[in-house]
N, C-alpha and C positions, 0 to 999 in steps of 0.2 A: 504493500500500500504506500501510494505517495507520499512524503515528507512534507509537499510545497504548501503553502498556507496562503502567495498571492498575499503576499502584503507589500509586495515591492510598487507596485502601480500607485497605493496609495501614499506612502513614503515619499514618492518623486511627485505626483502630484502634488500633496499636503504644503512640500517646502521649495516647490517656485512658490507658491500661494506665499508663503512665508516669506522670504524675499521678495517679493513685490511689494508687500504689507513694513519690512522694513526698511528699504531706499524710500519709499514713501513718506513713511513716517518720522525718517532722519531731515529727510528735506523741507518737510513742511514744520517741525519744529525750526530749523535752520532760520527760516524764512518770519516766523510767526515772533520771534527772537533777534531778528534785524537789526543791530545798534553802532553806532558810528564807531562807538568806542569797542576797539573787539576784546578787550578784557571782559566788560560786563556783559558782552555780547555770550562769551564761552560760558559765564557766570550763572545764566539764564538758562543755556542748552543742558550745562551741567546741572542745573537744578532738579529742571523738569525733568530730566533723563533720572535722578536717584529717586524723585519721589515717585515716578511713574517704574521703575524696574522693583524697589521696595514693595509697593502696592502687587508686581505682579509675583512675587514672592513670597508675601505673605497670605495673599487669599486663596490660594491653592491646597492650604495645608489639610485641612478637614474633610473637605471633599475627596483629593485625591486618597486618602486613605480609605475611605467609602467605598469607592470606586476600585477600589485594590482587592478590597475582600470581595466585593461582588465579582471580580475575575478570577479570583482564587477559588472560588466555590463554583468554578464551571464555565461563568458567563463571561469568558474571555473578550468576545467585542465591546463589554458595555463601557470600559476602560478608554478606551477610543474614540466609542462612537459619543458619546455625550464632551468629551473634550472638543471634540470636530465642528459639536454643535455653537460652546462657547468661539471657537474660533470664527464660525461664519460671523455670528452677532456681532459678537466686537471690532472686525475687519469691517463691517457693516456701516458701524459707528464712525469710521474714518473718512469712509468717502463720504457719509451723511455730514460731517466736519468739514470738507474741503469743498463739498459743492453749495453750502449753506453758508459757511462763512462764518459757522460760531467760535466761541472764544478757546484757547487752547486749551485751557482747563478743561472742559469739556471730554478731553482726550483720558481723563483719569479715570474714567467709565471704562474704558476698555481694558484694562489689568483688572477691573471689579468683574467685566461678565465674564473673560475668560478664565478669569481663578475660580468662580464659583462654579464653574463646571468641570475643574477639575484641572484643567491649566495644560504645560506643554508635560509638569512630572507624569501626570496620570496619562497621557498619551505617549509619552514618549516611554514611562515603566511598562505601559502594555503591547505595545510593539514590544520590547525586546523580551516580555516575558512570554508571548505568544511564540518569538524567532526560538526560545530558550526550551520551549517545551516539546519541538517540534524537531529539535538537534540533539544529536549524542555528544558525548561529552570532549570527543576527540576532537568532532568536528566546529563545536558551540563557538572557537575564539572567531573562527572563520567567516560562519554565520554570521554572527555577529556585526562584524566589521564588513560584511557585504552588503547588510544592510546600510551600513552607517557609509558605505561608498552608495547606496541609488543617493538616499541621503544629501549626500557631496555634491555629485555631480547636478544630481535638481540645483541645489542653492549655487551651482557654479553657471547652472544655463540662467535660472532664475537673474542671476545677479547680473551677470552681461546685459543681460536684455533691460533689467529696471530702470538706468538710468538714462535710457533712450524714451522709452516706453514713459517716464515721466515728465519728459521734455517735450510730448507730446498735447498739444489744446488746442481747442479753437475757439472762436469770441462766446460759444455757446457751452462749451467746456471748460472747467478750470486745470490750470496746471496742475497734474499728480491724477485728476480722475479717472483718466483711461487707464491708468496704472493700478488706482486703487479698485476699482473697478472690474480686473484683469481677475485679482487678488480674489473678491470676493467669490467671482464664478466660481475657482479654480478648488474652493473650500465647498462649495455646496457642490459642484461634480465627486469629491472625496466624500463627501457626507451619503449621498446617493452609493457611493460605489462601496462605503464599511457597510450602511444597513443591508442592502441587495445582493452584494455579490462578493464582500471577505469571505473567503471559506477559510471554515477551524477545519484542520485535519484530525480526523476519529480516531485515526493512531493516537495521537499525542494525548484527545480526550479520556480515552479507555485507560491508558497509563495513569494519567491524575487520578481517574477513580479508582483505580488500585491501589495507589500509594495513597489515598485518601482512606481506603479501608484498612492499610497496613498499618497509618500510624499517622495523626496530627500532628506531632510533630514540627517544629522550625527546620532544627540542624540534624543533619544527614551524618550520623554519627563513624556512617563508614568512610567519609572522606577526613577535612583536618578538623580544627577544633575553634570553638568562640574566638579563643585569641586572634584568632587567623581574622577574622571575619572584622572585629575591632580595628584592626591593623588597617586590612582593606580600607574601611569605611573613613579612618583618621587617614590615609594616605587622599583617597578619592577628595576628599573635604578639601584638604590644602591645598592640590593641584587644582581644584575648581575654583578657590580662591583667587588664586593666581593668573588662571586664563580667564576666567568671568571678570574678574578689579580688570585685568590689562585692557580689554576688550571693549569694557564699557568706556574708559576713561579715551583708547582708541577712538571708539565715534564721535567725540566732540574734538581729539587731536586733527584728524585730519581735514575739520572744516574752518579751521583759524592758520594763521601765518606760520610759517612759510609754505602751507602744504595749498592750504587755501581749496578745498575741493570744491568741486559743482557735481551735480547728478550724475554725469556720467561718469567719472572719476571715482565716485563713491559705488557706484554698481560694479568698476571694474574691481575696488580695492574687496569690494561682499565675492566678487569670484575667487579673488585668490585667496579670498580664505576657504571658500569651498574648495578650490582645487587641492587643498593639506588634505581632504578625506578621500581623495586618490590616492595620492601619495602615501599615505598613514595604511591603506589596503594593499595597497604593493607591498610595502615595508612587511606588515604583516604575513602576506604570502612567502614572500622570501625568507624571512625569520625563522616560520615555522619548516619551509623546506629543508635550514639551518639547523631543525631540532632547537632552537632556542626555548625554552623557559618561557611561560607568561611573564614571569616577572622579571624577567629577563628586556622582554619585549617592551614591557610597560617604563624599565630604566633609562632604553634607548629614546624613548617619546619623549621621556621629562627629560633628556639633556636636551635634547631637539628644540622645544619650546624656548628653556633655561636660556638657550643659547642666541635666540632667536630676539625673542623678549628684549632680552636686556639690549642687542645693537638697537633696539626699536628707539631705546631712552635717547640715542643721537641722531636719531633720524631728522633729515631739513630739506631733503628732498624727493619727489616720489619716486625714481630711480631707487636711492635709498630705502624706499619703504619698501618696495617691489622685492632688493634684495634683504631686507630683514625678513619677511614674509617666506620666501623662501627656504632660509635656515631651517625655519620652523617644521620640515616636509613631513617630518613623523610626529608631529606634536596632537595628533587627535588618536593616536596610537591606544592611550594607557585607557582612559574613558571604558571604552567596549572590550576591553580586555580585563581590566577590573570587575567589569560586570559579569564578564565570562567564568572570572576567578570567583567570585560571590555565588554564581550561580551550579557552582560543584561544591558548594557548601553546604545546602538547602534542599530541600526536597523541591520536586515541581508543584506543588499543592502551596508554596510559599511564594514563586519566584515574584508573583504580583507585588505584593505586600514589601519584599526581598528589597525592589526595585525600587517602589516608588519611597521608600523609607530614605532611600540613599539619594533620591532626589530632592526630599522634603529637607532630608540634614544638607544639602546643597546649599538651598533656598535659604534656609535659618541660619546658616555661617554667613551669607550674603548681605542679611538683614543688618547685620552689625557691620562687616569688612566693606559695605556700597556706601555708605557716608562716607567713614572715613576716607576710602580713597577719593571720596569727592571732595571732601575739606583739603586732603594735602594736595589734589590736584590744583584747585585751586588758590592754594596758597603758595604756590611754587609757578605759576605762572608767569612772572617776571623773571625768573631765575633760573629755573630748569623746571621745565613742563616736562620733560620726558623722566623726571622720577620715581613717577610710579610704577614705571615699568622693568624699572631695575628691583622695586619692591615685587614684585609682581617673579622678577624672575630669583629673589630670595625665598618666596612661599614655596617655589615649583624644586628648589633644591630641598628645603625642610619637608616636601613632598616625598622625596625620594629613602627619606631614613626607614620609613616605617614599611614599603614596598620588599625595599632592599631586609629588613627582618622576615616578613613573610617569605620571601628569598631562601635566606637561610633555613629556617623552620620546614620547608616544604622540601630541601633539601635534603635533611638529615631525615624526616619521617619517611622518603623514600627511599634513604638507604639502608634505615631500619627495615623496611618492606621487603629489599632487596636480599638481607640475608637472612628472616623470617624463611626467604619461600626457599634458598638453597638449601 
């Protein structure tokens, strides 16, 4: 019986949608924030950027764990399909923003509808615990990260295209609409295609309800142990620190001096970050043809990043950027390979819950680490704006201690294993 579960169509649609939704909504904050002075001009972008990523971080938390256990007890699409739905609404709310011409405040509604439907954790934990229940274990890192490449590549076509596609109007259209617009459809075609036409595979089902009769259970006693899993969870945390602060504080860097971007500049700089989840899926193949280690794999990502990152803090040109960006090629490596490692930890009957736990502690280290780096972003402004990204590339080092333990630990339990069976 087939393995395939046909979530790849949804994945690639879902995030053009997603990339068109944010060149959009980078530009039209951009615009809505206009001030001569580009100090307070950044001051502005950066504001509304923590209050609106805060918001979409913290009202996610409840739901999505709702949404966890109802896919853990069977109902694998509901994890999905109700996140799909906050995503139409609120995408909704943008172009109803840009063709109305209300205030930008306005726009803090959209991290309200999309969290209370469970947000990108409870979507994006059920995609990979549907890819997770549907793979063997040999195969899961792979999996994985092949999703995380249709992924890529949507946000790399998406991304090209947004900032043409926003430069787009005419006297009867406003700038960004046909874009926002694009965005919207492209979420309710996904909404139509999870209710309709996701197939769960029966294999994978009849397995959960065996290991559901076997034992309720969390941890899978026959793989490692809690530690392990803590390890994981404080590694995954830090690195998400590090790429989330860098990233955020990135989209208001590259729309002030010296980089100065406009829409298309900004669609190309969203491609090359989607093209790292190419790059990050090769790495992966190759690694593992290598016999590498997950955690192995997961070390080489975070130098990758580490190393990436911090040139970013000199960056003054977009040549420059282009080649900081680059460094980066394995830096979406560890993410889906963490999750891979989490998820031979756990029974399938958890991977739901598994998942979106790790995204919700995401969220909640975010809530505290997205000011700050908004205050020292902008108190360093005069001085050295790129800062943060050498902070940015200190969390992604303090990332790697705990990686590098489960390392170890997973090392010697296999050698213990090893001469166990001689």
């Amino acid at each position: 019986m087939s393995h395939r579960t046909y979530i790849a169509p949804l994945v690639f649609c879902a995030q053009v949608a997603s990339s068109f939704f944010d060149t959009a909504l980078q530009m039209v904050v951009k615009q809505r924030c206009a001030d001569p002075d580009p100090d307070s001009e950044q001051k502005a972008i950066t504001n509304f950027n923590m209050t609106f990523n805060m918001i979409l971080k913290f009202m996610p938390i409840v739901p999505a764990i709702l949404l966890a256990r109802a896919g853990d007890k069977g109902y694998r699409k509901v994890p999905i399909v109700v996140p799909l739905v906050g995503y139409f609404l609120s995408r909704g709310l943008l172009l109803l923003d840009i063709v109305l011409e209300w205030p930008l405040q306005v726009l803090y509604a959209v991290p309200v509808i999309h969290g209370l439907c469970g947000g990108f954790a409870s979507y994006w934990a059920g995609v990979m615990a549907l890819v997770s229940v549907s793979s063997g274990e040999e195969e899961r890192s792979v999996r994985i990260m092949r999703t995380e490449l249709v992924y890529g590549i949507a946000g790399f076509v998406g991304s090209l295209a947004s900032g043409h596609l926003f430069n787009l109007y005419t006297v009867d259209l406003r700038q960004g609409s046909i874009l926002s617009s694009l965005s919207v459809l492209l979420y309710f075609l996904c909404l139509l295609y999870a209710v309709f036409f996701l197939r769960i595979d029966l294999f994978s089902m009849l397995g959960e309800r065996q290991e559901r009769q076997e034992s309720t259970g969390i941890i899978n006693h026959v793989a490692l142990d809690k530690m392990n899993i803590a390890l994981l969870f404080v590694s995954g945390i830090l690195y998400d620190i590090a790429v989330a602060g860098g990233m955020e504080m990135l989209a208001a860097y590259v729309l002030k001096d010296p980089l100065n971007w406009g829409a298309t500049e900004v669609g190309y700089g969203n491609a090359a970050g989607s093209l790292l989840f190419i790059t990050s899926f090769l790495g992966v193949k190759m690694f593992t043809r290598c016999s590498l280690r997950d955690e192995s794999m997961v070390m080489i990502g975070m130098v990758s990043f580490a190393t990436g990152i911090y040139f970013m803090g000199f960056v003054t040109t977009t040549p420059m950027y282009f080649l900081a960006r680059s460094i980066t090629l394995f830096a979406l490596i560890p993410m889906p390979t963490i999750r891979s490692l989490l998820s031979k930890q756990v029974r399938g009957t958890s991977y739901g819950i598994t998942f979106v736990m790790l995204q919700l502690s995401f969220k909640l280290a975010s809530l505290v680490t997205t000011p700050i780096y908004t205050q020292i972003y902008q108190a360093t402004l005069d001085t050295f704006p790129g800062f943060v990204f050498i902070l940015s590339s200190i969390f992604t080092v303090l990332s790697m201690i705990p990686i590098s333990i489960v390392g170890c630990r997973s090392a010697r339990h296999d050698g213990y294993e090893r001469i166990q069976g001689n």
